[in-house]
C-alpha positions in Angstrom: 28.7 96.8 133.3 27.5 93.8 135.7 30.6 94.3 138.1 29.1 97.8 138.8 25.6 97.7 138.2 24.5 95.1 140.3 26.3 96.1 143.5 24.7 99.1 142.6 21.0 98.3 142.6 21.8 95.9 145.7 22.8 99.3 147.4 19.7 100.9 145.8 17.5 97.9 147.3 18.9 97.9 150.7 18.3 101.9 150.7 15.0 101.5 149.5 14.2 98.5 152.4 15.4 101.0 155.0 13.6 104.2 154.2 10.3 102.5 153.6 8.6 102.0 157.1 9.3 106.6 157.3 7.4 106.8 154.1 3.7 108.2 154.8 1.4 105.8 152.7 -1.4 104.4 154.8 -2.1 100.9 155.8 -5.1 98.9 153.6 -6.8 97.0 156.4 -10.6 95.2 155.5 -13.0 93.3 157.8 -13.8 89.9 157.0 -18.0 88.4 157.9 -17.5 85.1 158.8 -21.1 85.0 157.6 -20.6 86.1 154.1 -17.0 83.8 153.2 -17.5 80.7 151.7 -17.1 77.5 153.3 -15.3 74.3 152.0 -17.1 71.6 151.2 -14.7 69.2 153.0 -13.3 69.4 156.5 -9.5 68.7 154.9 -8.7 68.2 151.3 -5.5 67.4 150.8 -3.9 67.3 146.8 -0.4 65.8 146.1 0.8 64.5 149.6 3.8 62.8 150.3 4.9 61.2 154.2 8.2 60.2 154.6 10.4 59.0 157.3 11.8 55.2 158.8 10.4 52.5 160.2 10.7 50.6 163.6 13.9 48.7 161.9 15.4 52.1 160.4 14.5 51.3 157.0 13.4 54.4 154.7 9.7 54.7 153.8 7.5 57.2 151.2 4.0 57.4 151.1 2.3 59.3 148.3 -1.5 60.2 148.1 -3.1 62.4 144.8 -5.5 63.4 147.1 -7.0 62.6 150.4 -10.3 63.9 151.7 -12.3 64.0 155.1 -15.8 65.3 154.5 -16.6 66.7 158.3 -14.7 66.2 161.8 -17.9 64.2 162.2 -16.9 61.4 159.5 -13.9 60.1 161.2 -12.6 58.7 158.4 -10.2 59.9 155.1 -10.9 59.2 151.5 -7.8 58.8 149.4 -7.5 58.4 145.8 -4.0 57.5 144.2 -2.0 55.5 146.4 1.7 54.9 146.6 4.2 53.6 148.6 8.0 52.8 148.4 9.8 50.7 151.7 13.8 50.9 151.4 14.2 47.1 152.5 17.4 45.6 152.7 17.3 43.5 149.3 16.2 46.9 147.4 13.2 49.0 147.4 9.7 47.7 147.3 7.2 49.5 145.7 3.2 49.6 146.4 0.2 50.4 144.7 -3.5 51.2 144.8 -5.8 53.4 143.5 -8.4 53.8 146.5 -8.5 53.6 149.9 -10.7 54.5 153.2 -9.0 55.7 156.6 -10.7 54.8 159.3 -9.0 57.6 162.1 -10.3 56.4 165.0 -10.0 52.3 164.5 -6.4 53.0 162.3 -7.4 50.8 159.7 -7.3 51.1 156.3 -9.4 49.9 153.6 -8.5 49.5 150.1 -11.0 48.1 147.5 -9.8 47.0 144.2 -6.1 46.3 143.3 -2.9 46.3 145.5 0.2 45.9 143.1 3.3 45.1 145.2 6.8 44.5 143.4 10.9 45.1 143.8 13.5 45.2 141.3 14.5 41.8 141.9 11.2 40.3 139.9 8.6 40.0 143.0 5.4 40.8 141.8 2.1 40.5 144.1 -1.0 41.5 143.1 -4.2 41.2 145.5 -7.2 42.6 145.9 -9.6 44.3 148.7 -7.3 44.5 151.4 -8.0 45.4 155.0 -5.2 46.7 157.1 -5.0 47.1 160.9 -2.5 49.3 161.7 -2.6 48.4 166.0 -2.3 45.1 165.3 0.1 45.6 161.9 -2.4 42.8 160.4 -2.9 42.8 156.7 -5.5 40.4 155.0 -7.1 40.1 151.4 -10.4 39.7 150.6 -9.7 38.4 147.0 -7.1 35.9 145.7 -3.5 36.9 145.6 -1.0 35.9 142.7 2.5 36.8 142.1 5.8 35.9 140.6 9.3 35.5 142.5 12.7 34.0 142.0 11.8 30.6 143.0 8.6 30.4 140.3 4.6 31.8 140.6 2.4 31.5 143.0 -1.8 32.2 144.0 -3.9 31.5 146.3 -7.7 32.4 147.3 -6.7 34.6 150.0 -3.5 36.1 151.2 -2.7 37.2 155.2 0.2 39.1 156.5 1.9 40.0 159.6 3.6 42.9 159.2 5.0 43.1 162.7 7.0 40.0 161.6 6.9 40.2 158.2 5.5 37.0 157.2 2.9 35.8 154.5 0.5 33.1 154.5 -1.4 32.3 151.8 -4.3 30.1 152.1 -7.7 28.7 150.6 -5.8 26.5 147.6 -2.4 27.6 147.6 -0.6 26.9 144.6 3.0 27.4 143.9 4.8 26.4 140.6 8.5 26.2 141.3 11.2 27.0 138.6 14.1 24.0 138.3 17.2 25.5 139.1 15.5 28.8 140.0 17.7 28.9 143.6 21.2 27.4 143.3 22.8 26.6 146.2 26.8 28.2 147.2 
């Protein structure tokens, strides 16, 4: 039955596709008042994105928003709520965190109040907290204390900085760090 009938209604279909623009029904055309259509409340509302591509090193990169909002072209900055990020780095992926965070468009910086939870599959864990990032100058710092957990033991500290340029860390303002015996074997 299906070895006949569906060539059949594709031959149907394809008949029906080609006689159509001879058939005499009229077009359904409307006007449309500027005047009288509602406006959005925002300038761009944005639900669900995702941004992926690679870095300056060729290393894979996804960046996930709920939502991101810019009120008016006249507030030059974006609103987004559910942050998420994962960096393909060469010891694994790295996954990050946060639950707000304020894009300034014109200075590229982002602000994020509350927590930033970073970690990887190899048991890094950072958590900090009010973090201002300047994306000219790839600058990262903290505005609260950072703490975290990696191979070689735990560490915190009242304030955390980062290159990202060069990918270093500095944490300052009563560093701690509690090292593990035996937690890096040398070959």
């Amino acid at each position: 039955m299906l070895k006949l009938g569906l060539p059949a209604l594709g031959v149907a279909l394809l008949l029906l596709l080609a006689i159509a623009p001879f058939s005499k029904q009229t077009e359904v055309s409307f006007l449309l008042d500027k005047n009288k259509a509602d406006k959005a409340q925002e300038r761009m509302r944005v639900e669900a994105a995702r941004y992926t591509g690679a870095d300056d090193k060729g290393q894979p990169f996804e960046i996930v928003a709920n939502q991101a909002v810019q009120q008016s072209s006249a507030v030059r900055v974006v609103d987004i709520n559910g942050m998420s990020a994962r960096v393909g780095l060469d010891r694994g992926p790295v996954s990050i965190g946060a639950e707000h965070g304020r894009y300034d468009l014109d200075a590229q910086k982002v602000a994020i109040p509350g927590a930033v939870r970073v970690h990887d599959q190899n048991g890094y864990h950072l958590e900090t907290s009010n973090v201002s990032v300047d994306l000219k100058s790839k600058q990262l710092n903290s505005g609260g204390p950072a703490s975290g957990t990696m191979k070689l033991g735990e560490f915190s500290a009242g304030h955390m900085s980062a290159d990202l340029g060069s990918r270093t860390v500095t944490l300052s303002g009563g560093a701690r760090l509690k090292i593990v015996q035996g937690a890096i074997k040398s070959k």
